[in-house]
mmJSON file of the N, C-alpha and C atoms, coordinates in Angstrom:
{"data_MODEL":{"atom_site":{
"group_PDB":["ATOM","ATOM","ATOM","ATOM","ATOM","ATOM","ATOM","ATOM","ATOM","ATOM","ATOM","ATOM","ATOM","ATOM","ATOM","ATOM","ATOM","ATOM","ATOM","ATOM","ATOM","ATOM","ATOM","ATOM","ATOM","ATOM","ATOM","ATOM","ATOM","ATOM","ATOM","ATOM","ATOM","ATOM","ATOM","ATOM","ATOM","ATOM","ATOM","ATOM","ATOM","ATOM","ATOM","ATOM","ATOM","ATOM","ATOM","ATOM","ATOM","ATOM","ATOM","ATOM","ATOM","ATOM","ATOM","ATOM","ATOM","ATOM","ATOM","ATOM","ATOM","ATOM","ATOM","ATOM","ATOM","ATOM","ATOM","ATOM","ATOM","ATOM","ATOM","ATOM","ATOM","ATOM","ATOM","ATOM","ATOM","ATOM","ATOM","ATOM","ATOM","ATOM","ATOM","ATOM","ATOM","ATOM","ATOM","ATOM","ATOM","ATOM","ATOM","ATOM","ATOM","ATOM","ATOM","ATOM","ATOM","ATOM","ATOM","ATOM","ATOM","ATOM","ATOM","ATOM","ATOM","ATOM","ATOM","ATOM","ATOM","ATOM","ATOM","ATOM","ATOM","ATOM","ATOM","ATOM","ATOM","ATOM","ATOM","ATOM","ATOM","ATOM","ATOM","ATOM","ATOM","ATOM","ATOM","ATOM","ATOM","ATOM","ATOM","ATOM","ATOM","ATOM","ATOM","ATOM","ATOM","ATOM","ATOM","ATOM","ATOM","ATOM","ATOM","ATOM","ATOM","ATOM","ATOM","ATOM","ATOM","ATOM","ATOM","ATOM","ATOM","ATOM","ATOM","ATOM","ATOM","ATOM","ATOM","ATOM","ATOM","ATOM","ATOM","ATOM","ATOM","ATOM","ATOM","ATOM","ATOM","ATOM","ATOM","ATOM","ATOM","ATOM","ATOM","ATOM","ATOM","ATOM","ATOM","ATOM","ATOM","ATOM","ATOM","ATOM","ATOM","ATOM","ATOM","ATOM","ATOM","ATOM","ATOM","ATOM","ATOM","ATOM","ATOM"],
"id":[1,2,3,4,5,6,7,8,9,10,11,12,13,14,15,16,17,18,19,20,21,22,23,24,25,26,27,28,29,30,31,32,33,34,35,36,37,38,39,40,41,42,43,44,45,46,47,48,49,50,51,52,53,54,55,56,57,58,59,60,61,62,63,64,65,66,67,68,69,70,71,72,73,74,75,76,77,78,79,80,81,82,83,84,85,86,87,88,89,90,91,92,93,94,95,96,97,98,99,100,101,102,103,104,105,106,107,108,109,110,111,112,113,114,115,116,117,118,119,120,121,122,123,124,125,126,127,128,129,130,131,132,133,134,135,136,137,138,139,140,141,142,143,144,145,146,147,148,149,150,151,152,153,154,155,156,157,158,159,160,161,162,163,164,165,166,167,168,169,170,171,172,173,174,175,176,177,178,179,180,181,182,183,184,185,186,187,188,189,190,191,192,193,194,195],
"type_symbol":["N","C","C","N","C","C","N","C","C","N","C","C","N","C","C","N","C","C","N","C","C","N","C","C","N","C","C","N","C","C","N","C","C","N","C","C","N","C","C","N","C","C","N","C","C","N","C","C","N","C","C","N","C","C","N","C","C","N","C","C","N","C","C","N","C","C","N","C","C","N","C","C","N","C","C","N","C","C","N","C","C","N","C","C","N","C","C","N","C","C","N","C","C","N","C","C","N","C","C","N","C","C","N","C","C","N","C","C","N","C","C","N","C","C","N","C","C","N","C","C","N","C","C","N","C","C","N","C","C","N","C","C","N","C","C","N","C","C","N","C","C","N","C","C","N","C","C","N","C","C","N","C","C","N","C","C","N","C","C","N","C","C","N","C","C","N","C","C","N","C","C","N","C","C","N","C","C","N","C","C","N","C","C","N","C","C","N","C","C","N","C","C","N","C","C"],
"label_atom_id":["N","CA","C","N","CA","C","N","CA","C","N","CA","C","N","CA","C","N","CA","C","N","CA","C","N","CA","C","N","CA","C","N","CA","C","N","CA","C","N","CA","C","N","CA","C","N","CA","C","N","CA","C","N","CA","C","N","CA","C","N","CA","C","N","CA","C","N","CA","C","N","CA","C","N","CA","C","N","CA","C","N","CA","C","N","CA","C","N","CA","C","N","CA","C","N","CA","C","N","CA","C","N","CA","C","N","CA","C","N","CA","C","N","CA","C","N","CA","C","N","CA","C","N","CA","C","N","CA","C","N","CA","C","N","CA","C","N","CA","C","N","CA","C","N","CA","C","N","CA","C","N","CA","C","N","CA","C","N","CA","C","N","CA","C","N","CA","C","N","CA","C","N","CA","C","N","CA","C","N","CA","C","N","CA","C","N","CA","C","N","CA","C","N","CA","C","N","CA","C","N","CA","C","N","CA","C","N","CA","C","N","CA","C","N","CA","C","N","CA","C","N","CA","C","N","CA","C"],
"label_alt_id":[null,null,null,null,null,null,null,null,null,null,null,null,null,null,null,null,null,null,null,null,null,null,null,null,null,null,null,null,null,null,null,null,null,null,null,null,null,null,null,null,null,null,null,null,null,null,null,null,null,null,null,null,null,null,null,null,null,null,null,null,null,null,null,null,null,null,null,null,null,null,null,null,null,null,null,null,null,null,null,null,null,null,null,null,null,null,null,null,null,null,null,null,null,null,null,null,null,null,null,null,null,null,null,null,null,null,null,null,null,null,null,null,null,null,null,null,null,null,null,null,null,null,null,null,null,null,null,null,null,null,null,null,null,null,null,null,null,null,null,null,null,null,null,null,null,null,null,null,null,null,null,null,null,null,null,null,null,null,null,null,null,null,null,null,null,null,null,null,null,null,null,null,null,null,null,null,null,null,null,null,null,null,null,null,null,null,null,null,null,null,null,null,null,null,null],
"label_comp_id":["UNK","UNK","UNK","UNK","UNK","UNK","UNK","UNK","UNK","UNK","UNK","UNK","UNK","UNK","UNK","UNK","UNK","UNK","UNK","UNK","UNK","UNK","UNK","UNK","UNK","UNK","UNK","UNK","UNK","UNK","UNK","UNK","UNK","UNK","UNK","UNK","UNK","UNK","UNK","UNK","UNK","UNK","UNK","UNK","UNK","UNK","UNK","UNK","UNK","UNK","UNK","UNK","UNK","UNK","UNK","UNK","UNK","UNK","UNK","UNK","UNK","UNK","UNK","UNK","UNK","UNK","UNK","UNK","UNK","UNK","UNK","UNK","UNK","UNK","UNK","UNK","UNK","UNK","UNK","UNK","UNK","UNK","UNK","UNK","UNK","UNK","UNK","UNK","UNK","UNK","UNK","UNK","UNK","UNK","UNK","UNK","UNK","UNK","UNK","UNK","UNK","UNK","UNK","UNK","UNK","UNK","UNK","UNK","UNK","UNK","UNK","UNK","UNK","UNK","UNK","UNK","UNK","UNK","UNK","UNK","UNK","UNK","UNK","UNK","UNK","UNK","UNK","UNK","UNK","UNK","UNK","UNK","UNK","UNK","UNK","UNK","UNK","UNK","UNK","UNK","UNK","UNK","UNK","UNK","UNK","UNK","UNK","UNK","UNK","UNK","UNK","UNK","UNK","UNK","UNK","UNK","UNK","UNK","UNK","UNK","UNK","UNK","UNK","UNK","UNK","UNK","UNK","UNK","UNK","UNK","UNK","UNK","UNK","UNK","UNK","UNK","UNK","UNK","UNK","UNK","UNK","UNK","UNK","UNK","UNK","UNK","UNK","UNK","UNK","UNK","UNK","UNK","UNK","UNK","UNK"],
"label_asym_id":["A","A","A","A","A","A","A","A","A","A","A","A","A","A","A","A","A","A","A","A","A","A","A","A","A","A","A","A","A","A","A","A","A","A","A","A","A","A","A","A","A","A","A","A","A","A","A","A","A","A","A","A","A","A","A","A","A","A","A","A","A","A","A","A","A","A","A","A","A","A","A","A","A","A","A","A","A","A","A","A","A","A","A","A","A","A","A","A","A","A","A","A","A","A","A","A","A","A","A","A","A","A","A","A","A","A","A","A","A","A","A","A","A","A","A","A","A","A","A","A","A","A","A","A","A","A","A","A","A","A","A","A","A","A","A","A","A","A","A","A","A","A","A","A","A","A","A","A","A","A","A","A","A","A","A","A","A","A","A","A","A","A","A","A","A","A","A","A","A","A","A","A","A","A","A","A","A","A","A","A","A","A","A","A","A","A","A","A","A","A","A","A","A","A","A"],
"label_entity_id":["1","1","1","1","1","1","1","1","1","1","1","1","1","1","1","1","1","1","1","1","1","1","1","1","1","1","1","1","1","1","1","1","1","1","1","1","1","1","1","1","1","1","1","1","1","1","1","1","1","1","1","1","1","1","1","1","1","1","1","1","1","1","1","1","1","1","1","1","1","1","1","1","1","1","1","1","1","1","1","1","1","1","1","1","1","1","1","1","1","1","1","1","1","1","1","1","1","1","1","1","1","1","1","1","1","1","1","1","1","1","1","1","1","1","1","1","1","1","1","1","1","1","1","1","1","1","1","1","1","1","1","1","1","1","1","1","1","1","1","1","1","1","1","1","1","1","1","1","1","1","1","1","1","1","1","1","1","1","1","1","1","1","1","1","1","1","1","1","1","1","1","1","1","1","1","1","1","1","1","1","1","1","1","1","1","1","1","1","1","1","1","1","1","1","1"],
"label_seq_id":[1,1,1,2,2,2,3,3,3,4,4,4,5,5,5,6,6,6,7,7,7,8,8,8,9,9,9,10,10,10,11,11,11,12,12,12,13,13,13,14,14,14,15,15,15,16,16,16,17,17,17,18,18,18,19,19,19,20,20,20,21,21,21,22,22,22,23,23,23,24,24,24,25,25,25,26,26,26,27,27,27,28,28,28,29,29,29,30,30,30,31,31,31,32,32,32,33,33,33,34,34,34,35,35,35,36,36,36,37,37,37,38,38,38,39,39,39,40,40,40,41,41,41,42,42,42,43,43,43,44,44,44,45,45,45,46,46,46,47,47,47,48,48,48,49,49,49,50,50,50,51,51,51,52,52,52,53,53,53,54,54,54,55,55,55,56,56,56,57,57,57,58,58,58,59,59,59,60,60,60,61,61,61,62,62,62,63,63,63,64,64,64,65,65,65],
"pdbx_PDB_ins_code":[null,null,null,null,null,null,null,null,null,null,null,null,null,null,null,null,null,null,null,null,null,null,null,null,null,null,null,null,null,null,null,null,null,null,null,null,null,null,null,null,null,null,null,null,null,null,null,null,null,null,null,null,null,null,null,null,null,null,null,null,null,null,null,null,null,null,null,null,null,null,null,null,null,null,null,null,null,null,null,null,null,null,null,null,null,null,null,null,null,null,null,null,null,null,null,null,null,null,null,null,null,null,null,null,null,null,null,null,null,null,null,null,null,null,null,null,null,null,null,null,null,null,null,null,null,null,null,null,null,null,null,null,null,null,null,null,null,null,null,null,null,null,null,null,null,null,null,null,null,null,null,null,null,null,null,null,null,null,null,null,null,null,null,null,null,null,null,null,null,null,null,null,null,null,null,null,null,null,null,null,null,null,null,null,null,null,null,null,null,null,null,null,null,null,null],
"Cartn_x":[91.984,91.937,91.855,92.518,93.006,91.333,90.661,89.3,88.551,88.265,87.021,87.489,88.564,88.797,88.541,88.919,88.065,86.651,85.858,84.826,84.099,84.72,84.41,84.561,85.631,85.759,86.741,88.001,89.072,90.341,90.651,91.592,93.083,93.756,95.319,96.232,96.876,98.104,98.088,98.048,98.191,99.512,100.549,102.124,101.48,100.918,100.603,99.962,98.755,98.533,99.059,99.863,101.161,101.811,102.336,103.093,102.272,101.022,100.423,100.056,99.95,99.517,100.89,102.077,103.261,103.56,102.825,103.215,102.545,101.311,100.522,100.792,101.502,101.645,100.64,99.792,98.402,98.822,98.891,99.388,98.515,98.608,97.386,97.528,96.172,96.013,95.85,96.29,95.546,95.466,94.127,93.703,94.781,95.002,95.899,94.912,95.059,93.961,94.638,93.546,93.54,93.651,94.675,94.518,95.483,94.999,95.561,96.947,98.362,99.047,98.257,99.101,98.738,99.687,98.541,99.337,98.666,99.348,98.601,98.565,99.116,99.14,97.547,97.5,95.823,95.852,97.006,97.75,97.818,97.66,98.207,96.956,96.915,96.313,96.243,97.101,97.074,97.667,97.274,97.711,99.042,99.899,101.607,101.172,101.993,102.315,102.395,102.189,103.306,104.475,105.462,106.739,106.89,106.56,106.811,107.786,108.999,110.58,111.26,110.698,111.704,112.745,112.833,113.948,114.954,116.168,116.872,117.72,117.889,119.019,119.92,119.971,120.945,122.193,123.529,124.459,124.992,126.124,126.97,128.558,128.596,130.061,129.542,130.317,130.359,130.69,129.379,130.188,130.017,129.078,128.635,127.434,127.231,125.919,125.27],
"Cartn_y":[69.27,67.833,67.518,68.244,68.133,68.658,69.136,69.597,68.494,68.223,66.958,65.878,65.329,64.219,64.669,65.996,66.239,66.261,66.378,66.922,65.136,64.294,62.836,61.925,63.008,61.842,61.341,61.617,61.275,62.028,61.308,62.658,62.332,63.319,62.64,64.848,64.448,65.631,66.458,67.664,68.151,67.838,67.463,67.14,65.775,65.102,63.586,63.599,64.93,64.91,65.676,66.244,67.312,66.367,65.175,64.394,63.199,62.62,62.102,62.412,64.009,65.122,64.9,65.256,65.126,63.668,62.626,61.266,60.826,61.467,61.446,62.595,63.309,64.571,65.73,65.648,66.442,68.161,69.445,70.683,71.018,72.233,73.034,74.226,74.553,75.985,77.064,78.373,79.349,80.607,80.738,82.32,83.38,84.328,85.435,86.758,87.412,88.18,89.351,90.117,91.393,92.402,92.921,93.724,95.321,96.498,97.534,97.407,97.872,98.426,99.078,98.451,99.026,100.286,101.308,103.161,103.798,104.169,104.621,106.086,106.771,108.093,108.48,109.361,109.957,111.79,112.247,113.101,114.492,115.501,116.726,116.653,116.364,115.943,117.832,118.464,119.905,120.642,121.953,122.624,123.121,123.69,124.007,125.226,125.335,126.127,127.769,128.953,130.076,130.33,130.617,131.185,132.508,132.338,133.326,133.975,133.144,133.315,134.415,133.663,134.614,133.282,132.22,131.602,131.451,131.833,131.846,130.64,129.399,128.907,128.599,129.439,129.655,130.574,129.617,130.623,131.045,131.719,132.261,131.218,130.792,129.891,128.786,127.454,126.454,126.07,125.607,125.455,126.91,127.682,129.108,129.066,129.763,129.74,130.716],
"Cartn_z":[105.276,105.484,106.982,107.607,109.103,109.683,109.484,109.431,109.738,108.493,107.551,108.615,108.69,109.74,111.518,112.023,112.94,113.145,111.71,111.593,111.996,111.042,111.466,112.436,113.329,114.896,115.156,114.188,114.032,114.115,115.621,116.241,115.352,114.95,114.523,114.437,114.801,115.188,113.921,113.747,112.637,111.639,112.539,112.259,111.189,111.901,111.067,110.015,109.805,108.811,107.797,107.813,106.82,106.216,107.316,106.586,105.894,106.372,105.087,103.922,103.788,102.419,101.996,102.15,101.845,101.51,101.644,100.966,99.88,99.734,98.762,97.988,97.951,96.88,97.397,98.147,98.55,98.933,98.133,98.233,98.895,100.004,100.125,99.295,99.006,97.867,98.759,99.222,99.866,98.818,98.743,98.388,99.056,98.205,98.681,99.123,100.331,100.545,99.674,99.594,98.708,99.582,100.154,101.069,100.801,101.26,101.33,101.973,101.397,102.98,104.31,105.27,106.299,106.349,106.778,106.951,108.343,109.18,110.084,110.126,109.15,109.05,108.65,109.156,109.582,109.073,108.69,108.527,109.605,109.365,110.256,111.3,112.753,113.566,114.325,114.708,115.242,114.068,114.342,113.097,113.861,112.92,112.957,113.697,115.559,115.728,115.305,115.752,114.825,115.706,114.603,115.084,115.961,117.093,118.237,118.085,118.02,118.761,117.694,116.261,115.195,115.191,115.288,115.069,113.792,114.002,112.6,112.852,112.652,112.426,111.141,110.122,108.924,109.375,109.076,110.084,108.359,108.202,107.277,107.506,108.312,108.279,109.028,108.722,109.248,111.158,111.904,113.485,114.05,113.902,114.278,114.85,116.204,116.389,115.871],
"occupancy":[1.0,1.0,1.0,1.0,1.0,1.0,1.0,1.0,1.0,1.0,1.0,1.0,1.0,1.0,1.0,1.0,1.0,1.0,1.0,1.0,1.0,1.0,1.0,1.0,1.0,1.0,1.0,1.0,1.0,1.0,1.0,1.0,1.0,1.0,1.0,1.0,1.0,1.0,1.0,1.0,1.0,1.0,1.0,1.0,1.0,1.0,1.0,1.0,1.0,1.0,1.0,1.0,1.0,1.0,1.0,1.0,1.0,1.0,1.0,1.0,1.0,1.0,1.0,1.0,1.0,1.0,1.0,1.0,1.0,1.0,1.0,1.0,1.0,1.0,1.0,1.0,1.0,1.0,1.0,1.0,1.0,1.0,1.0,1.0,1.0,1.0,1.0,1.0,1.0,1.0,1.0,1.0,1.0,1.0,1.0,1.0,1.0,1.0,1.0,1.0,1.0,1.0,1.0,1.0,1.0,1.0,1.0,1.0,1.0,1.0,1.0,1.0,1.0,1.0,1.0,1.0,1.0,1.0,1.0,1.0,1.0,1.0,1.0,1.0,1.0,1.0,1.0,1.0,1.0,1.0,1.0,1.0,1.0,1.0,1.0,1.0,1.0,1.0,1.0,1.0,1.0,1.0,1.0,1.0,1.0,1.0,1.0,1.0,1.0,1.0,1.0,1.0,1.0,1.0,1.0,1.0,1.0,1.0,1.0,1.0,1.0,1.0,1.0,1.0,1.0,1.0,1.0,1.0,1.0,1.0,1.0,1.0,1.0,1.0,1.0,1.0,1.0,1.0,1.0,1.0,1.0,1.0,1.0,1.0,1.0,1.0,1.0,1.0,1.0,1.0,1.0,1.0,1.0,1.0,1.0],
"B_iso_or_equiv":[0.0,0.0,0.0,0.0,0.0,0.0,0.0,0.0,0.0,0.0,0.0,0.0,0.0,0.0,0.0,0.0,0.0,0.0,0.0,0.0,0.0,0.0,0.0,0.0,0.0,0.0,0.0,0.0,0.0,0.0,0.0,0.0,0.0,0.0,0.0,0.0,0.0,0.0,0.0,0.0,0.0,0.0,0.0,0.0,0.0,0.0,0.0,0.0,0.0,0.0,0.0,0.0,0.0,0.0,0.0,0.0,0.0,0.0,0.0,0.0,0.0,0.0,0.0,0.0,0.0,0.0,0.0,0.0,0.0,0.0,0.0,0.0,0.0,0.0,0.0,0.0,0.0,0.0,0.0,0.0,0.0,0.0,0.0,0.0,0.0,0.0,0.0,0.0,0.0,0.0,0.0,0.0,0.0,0.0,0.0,0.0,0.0,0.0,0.0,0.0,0.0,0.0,0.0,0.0,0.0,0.0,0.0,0.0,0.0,0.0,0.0,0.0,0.0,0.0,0.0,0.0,0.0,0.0,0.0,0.0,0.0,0.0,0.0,0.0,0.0,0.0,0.0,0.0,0.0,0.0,0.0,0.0,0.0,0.0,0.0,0.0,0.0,0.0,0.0,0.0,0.0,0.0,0.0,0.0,0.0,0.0,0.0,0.0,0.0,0.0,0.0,0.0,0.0,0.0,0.0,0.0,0.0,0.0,0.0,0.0,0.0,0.0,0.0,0.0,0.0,0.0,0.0,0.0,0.0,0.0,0.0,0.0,0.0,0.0,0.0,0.0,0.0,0.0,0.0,0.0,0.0,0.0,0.0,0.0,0.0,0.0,0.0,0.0,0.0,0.0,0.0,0.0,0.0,0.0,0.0],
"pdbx_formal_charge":[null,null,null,null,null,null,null,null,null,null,null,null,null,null,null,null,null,null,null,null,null,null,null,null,null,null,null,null,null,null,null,null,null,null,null,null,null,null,null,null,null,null,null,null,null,null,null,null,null,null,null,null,null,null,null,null,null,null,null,null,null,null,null,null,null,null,null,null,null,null,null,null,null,null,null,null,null,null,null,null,null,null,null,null,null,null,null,null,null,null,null,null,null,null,null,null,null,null,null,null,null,null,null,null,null,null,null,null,null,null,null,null,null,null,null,null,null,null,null,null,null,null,null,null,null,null,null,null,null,null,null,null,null,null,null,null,null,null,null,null,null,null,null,null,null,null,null,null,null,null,null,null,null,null,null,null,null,null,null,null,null,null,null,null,null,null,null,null,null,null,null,null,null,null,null,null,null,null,null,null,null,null,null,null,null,null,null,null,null,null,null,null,null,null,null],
"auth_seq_id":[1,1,1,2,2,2,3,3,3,4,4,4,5,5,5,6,6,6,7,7,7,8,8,8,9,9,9,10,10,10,11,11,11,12,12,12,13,13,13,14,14,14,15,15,15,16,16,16,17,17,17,18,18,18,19,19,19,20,20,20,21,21,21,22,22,22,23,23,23,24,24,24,25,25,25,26,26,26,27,27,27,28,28,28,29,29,29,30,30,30,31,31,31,32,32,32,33,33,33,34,34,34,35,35,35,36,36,36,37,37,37,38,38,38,39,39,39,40,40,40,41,41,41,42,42,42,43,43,43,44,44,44,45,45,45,46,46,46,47,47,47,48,48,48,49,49,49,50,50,50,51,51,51,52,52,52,53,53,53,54,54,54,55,55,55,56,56,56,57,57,57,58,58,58,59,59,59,60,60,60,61,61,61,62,62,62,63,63,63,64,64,64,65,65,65],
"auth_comp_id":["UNK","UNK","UNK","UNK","UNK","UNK","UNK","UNK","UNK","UNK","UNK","UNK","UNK","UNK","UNK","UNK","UNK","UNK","UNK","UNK","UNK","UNK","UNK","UNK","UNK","UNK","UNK","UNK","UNK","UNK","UNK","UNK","UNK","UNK","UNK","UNK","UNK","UNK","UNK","UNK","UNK","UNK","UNK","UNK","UNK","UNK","UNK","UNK","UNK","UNK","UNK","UNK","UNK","UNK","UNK","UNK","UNK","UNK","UNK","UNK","UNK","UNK","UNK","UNK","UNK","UNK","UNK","UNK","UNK","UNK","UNK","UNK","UNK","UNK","UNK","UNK","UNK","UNK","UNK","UNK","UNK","UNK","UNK","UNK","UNK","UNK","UNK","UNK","UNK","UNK","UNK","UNK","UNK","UNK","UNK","UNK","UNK","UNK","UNK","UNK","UNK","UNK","UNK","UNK","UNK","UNK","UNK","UNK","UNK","UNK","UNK","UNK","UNK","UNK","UNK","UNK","UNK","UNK","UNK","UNK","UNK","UNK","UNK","UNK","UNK","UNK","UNK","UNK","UNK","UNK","UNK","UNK","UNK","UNK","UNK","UNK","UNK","UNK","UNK","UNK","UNK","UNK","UNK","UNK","UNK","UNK","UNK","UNK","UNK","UNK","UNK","UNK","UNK","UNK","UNK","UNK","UNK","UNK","UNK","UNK","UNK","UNK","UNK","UNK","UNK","UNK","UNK","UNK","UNK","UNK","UNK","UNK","UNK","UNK","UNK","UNK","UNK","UNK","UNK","UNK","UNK","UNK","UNK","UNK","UNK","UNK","UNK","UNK","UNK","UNK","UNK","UNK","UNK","UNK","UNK"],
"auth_asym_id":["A","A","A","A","A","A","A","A","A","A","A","A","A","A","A","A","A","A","A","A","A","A","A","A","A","A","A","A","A","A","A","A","A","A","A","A","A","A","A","A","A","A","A","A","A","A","A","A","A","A","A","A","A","A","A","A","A","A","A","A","A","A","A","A","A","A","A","A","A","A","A","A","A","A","A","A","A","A","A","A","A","A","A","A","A","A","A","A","A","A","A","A","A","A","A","A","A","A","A","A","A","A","A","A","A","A","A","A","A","A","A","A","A","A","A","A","A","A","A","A","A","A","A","A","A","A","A","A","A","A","A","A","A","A","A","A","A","A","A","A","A","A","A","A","A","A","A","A","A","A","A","A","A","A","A","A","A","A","A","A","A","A","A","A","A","A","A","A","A","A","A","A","A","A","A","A","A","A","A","A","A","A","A","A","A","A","A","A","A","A","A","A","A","A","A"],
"auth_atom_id":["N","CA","C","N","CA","C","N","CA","C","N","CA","C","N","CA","C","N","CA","C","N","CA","C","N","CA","C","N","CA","C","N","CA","C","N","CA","C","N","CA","C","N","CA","C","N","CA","C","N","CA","C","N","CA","C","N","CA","C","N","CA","C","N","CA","C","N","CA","C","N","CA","C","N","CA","C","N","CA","C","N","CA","C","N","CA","C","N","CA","C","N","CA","C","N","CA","C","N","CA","C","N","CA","C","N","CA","C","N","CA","C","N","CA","C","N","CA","C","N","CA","C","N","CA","C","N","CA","C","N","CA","C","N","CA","C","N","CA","C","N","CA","C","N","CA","C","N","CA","C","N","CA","C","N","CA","C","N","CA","C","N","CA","C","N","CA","C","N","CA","C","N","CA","C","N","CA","C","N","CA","C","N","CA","C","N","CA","C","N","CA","C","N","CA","C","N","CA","C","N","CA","C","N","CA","C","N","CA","C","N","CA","C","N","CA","C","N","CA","C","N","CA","C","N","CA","C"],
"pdbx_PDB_model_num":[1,1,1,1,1,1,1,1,1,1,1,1,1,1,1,1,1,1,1,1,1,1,1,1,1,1,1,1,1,1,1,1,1,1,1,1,1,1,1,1,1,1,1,1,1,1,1,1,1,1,1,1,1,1,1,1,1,1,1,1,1,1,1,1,1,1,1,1,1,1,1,1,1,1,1,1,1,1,1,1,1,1,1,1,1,1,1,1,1,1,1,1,1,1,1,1,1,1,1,1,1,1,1,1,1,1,1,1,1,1,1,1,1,1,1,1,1,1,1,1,1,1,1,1,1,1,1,1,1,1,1,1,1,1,1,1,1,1,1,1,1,1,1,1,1,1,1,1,1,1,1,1,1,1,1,1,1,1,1,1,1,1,1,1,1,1,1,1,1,1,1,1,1,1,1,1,1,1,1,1,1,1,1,1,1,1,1,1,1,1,1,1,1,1,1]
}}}
């Protein structure tokens, strides 16, 4: 609405016209877009390292290095 009356030459605040739609009952409808989640995972970008070191960290008791 706020459009069509710019479109005709007729300047008025968007505030002014919310509240004239709102005195006349006047809803706006919006289409819901159809859209994917957004994911930015692209997945395994370098391949995994190899284990040089031999690293073990499984201890046998709790608080052990």
């Amino acid at each position: 609405m706020w459009q069509a009356l710019n479109r005709e030459g007729i300047r008025l605040s968007e505030k002014v016209v919310r509240r004239l739609m709102k005195l006349c009952s006047i809803s706006v409808h919006f289409s819901k877009k159809k859209s994917k989640p957004y994911s930015n995972y692209v997945g395994e970008i370098t391949p995994v390292p190899d284990d040089l070191l031999q690293r073990n960290f499984h201890s046998t008791k709790p608080n052990e290095a």
